[in-house]
C-alpha positions as CSV (number, residue, x, y, z in Angstrom):
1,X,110.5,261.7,4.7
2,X,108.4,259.0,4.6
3,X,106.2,259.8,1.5
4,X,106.2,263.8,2.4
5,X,107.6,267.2,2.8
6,X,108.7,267.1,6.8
7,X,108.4,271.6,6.0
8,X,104.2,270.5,5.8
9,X,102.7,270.6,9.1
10,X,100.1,267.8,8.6
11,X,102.7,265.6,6.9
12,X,104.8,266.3,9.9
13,X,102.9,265.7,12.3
14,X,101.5,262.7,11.0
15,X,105.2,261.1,10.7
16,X,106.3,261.9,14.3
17,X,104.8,258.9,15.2
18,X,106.2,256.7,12.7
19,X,109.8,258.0,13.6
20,X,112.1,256.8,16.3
21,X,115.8,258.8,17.2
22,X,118.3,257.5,19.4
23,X,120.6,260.2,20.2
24,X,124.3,260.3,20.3
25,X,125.8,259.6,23.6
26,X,125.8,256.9,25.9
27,X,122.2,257.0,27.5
28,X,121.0,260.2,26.3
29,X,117.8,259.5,25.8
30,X,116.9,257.8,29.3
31,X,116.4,259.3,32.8
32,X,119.1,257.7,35.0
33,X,117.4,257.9,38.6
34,X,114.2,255.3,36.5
35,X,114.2,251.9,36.6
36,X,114.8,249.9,33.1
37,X,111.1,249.0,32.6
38,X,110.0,252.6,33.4
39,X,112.0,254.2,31.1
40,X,110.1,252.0,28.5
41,X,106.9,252.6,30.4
42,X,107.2,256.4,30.2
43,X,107.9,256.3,26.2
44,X,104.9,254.2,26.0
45,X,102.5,256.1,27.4
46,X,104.0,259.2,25.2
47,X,102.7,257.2,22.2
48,X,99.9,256.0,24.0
49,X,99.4,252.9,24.7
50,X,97.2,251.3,27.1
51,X,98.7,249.5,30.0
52,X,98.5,246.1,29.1
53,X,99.8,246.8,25.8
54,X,103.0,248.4,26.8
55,X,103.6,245.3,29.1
56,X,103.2,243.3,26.3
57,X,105.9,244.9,24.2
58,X,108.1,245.6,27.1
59,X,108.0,242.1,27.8
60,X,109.3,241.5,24.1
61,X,111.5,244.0,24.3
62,X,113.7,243.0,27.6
63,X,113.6,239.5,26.0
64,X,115.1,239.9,23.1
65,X,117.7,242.5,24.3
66,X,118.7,240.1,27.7
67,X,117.4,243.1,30.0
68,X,114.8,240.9,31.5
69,X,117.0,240.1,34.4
70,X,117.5,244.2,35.0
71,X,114.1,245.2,34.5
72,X,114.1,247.0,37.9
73,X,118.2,248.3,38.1
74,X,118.3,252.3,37.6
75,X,119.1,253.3,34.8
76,X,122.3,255.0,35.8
77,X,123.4,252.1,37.2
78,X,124.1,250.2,33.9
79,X,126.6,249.6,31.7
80,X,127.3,251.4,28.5
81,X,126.1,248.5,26.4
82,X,122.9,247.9,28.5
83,X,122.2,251.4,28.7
84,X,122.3,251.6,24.7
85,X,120.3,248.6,24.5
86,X,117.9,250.5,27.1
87,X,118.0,253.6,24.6
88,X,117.4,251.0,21.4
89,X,113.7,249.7,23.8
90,X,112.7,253.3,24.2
91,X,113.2,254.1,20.8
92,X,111.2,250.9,19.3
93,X,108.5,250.4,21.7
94,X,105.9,252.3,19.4
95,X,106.9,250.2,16.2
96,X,108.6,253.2,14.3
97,X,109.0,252.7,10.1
98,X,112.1,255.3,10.2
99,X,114.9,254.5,12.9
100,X,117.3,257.0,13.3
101,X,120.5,255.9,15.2
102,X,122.8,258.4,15.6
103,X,126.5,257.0,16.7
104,X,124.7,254.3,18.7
105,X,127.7,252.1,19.3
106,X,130.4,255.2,20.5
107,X,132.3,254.0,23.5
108,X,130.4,250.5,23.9
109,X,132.9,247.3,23.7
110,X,133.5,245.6,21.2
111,X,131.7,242.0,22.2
112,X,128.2,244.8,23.3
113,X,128.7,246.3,19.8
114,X,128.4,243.1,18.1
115,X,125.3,242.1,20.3
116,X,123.7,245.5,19.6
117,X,123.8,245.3,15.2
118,X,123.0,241.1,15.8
119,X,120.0,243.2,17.5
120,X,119.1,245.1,14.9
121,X,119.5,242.8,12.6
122,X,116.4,240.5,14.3
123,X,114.2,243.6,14.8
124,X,114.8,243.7,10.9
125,X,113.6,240.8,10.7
126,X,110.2,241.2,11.7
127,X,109.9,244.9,10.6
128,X,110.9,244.0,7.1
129,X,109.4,247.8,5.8
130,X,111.7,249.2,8.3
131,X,114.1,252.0,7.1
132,X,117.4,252.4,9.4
133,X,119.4,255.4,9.2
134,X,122.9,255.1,10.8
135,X,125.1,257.4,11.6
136,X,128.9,255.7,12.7
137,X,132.4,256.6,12.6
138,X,133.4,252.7,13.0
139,X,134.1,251.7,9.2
140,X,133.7,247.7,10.2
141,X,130.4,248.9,11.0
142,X,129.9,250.5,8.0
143,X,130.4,247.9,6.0
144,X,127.3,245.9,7.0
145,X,125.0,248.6,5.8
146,X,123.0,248.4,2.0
147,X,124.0,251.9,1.5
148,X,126.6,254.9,2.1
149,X,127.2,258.2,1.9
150,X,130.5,259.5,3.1
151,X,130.7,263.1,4.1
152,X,133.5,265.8,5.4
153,X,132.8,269.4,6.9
154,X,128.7,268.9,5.6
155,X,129.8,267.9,2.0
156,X,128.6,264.7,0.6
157,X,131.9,262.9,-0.6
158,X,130.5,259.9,-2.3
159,X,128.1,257.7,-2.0
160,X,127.1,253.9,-3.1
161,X,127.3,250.1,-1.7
162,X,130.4,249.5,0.3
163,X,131.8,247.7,-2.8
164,X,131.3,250.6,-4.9
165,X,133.1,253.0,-2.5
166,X,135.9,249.9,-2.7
167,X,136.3,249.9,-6.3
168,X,136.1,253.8,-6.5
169,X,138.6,254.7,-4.6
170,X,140.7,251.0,-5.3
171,X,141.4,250.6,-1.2
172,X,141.5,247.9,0.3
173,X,139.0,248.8,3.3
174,X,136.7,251.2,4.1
175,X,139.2,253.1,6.5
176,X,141.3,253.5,3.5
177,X,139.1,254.2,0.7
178,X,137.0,257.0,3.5
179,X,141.1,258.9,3.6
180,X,141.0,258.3,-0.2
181,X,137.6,260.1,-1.2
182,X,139.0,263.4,1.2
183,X,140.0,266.8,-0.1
184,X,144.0,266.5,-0.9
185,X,144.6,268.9,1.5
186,X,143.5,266.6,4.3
187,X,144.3,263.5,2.6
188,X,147.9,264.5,2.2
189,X,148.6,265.1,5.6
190,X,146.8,262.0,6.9
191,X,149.3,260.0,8.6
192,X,149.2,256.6,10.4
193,X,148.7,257.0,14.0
194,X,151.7,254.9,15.5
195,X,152.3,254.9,19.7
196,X,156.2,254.4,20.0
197,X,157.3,251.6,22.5
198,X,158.5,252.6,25.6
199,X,162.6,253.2,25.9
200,X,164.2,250.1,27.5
201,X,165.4,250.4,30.8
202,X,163.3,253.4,31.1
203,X,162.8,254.3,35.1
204,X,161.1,251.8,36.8
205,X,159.9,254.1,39.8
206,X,155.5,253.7,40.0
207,X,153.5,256.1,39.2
208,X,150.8,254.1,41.1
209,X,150.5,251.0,43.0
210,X,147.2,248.9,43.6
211,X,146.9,246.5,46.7
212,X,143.7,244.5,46.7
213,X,141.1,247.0,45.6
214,X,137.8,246.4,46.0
215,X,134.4,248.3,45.4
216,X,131.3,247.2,46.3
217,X,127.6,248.9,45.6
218,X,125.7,247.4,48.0
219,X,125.5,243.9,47.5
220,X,126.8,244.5,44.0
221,X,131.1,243.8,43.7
222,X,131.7,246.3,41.0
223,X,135.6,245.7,41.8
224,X,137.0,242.2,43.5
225,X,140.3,242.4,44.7
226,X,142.7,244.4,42.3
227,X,146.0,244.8,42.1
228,X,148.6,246.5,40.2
229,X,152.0,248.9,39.2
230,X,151.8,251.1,36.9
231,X,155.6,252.7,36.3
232,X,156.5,256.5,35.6
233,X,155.7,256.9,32.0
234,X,153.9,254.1,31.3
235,X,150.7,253.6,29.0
236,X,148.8,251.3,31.1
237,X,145.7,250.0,29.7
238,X,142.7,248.4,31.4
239,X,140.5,245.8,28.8
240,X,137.2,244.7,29.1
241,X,134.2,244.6,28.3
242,X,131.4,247.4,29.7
243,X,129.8,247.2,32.9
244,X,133.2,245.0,34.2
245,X,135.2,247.7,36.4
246,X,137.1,249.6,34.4
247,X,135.8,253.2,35.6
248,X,135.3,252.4,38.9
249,X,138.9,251.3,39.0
250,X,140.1,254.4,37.1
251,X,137.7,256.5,39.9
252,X,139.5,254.8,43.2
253,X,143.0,255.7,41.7
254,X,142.3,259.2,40.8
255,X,140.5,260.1,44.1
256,X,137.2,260.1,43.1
257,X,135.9,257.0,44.7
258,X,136.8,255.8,48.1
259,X,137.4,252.0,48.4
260,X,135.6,249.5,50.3
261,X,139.0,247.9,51.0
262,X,142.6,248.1,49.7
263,X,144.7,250.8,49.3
264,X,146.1,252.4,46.2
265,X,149.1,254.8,45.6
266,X,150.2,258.0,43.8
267,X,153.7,258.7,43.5
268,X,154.2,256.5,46.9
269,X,151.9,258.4,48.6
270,X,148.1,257.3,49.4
271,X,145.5,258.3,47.6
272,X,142.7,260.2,49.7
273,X,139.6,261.3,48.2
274,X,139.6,264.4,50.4
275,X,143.5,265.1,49.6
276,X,143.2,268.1,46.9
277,X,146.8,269.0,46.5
278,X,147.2,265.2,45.2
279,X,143.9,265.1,43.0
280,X,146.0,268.3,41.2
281,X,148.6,265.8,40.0
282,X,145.9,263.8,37.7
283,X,144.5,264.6,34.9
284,X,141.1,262.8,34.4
285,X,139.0,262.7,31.4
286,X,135.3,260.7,32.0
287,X,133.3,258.4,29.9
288,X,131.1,260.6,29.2
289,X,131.8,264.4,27.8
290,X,132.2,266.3,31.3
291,X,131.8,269.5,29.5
292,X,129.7,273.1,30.4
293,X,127.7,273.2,27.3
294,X,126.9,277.2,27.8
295,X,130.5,278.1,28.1
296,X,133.0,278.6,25.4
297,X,136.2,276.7,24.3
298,X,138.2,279.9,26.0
299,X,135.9,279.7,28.9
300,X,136.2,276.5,29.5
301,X,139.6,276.1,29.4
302,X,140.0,279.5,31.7
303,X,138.1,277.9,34.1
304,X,139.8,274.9,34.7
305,X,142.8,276.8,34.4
306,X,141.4,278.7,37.6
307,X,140.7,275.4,39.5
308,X,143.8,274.1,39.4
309,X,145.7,277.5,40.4
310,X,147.2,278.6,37.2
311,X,147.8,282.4,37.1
C-alpha cells in the first residue's frame, strides 16, 4: 500500500497519514451530539493542524459539499445524505492519497447519491494522484469506476474495466453479467425478484389512517400536515428524498414519536406512544441496524421473542 509493506511498522506508520476510511453505515464515523464543523475540527486536530489551517479547509470543505448553511446543526440531526457528506469532510480534511469508501452511498436517495460521486468526482479533480477504493453493492455505481473486481464468499470472481466484465460474461449490464460470473450453484437459483399486485377487490378495511400529522423540532417542521389510508394488506410506500419526513412519519404511526398535532390510527384505534399492547401489533425495522452486536443470531432473536411475550 502506497509504495510499501503495510506488515512493516515504519512503512505503516508512515502511511496512516496518507490514508483516509469512511466506514460503512450511515454516519459511522461522526459523533452525533457535535456540531458539523466540530466534527471536522476534531479530525483536524488528530492530524494536526493548526487552527487557522483547519478553518481554512473547513471552509473549502462545507462549500463544496453545500454544508455551509449547517455548519452548526448536530450531527445527529441530519439527513442521511448530509451526514455522508459530513463523513466524506472528516475523511478528507488532512488531504489523504488513498481514500477508502466502504458502501458510502447504502440507504442515501437516489438525487444525494448522485450529488455525493459528482463530489468525488471534483475532489478528483484537484487531487489528480489520488487513489479511490470503493466498496458498493449498486452496479450503476459501479460502472463509473476505472477498475473492478467482483467477489463472492471472499473469492475474487473477475476482475477488469466494466466493458471487460460486459463482454466476458456477454450481459447486457452489470447486474447481469455480476449473476453471470457466480458459482452455478448460486447462479442457477437466482431468480427475478417480482412483488405480485395486490388481488382486486381485496378488503378495503385500513390498517392505518393519517389526519393532518405534523412534527415539529423546535422551529424545525420535520412533518407539515400529512394525511393518509393505508388498507389491510397493502404495500404502502413513502418516496423522497433524505432528510424530507419519511422516518419521522414511519415513527408517529408506529408509536414511537408523539405528534405535535394530528392524529393517526391503527386498526381504528389511536395510536398512543405509551399504549404497549398496540406497539405489539407492528413490526418496525429502523434506518439504521438496531442490532446488539455482543449477542448472537439465537440470542437475539430469543430476546425479542421475550419482549413481545412469546413462550
Amino acid at each position: 500500500v502506497l509504495g510499501g509493506d503495510m506488515a512493516d511498522l515504519g512503512h505503516r506508520q508512515s502511511a496512516y497519514p496518507r490514508i483516509a476510511y469512511m466506514p460503512q453505515g450511515l454516519g459511522k464515523n461522526l459523533y452525533p451530539t457535535l456540531s458539523v464543523f466540530d466534527n471536522i475540527d476534531f479530525f483536524g486536530r488528530l492530524f494536526g493542524h493548526d487552527r487557522r489551517e483547519r478553518e481554512r479547509r473547513i471552509g473549502e470543505l462545507l462549500k463544496r459539499t453545500g454544508l455551509a448553511p449547517f455548519a452548526e446543526r448536530q450531527a445527529g440531526k441530519l439527513s442521511g445524505g448530509m451526514k455522508q457528506k459530513l463523513g466524506l469532510c472528516c475523511a478528507l480534511i488532512h488531504d489523504p492519497d488513498l481514500l477508502i469508501l466502504d458502501e458510502p452511498t447504502t440507504g442515501v436517495d437516489p438525487l444525494s447519491r448522485r450529488q455525493f460521486w459528482e463530489l468525488i468526482g471534483e475532489i478528483r479533480k484537484g487531487r489528480e494522484g489520488m487513489s479511490v477504493i470503493i466498496a458498493t453493492a449498486y452496479m450503476e455505481e459501479a460502472a463509473r469506476f476505472d477498475w473492478l473486481v467482483a467477489m463472492d464468499a471472499g473469492r475474487v470472481l473477475a476482475s477488469g474495466t466494466p466493458a471487460d466484465l460486459l463482454e466476458r460474461t456477454g450481459a447486457p449490464d452489470l447486474d447481469a453479467a455480476f449473476i453471470a460470473l457466480l458459482p452455478p450453484e448460486k447462479r442457477d437459483s437466482h431468480e427475478p425478484v417480482v412483488i405480485p399486485p395486490r388481488p382486486a377487490g381485496a378488503d378495503s378495511e385500513p390498517a392505518i389512517e393519517a389526519e393532518h400529522l405534523t412534527m415539529r423540532f423546535g422551529d424545525f417542521t420535520a412533518v407539515d400536515d400529512a394525511s393518509f389510508r393505508i388498507g389491510r394488506g397493502e404495500i404502502f410506500g413513502f418516496l423522497g428524498s433524505n432528510g424530507c419526513g419519511k422516518t419521522t412519519t414511519m415513527k408517529m404511526l408506529t408509536g414511537l414519536l408523539e405528534p405535535s398535532e394530528g392524529k393517526a390510527r391503527l386498526f381504528g384505534r389511536e395510536i398512543d406512544p405509551r399504549d404497549i399492547e398496540g406497539r405489539r401489533r407492528v413490526g418496525y425495522m429502523s434506518q439504521g441496524f438496531s442490532l446488539y452486536s455482543e449477542l448472537t443470531v439465537r440470542q437475539y432473536l430469543e430476546l425479542h421473542a421475550c419482549l413481545f411475550g412469546m413462550a
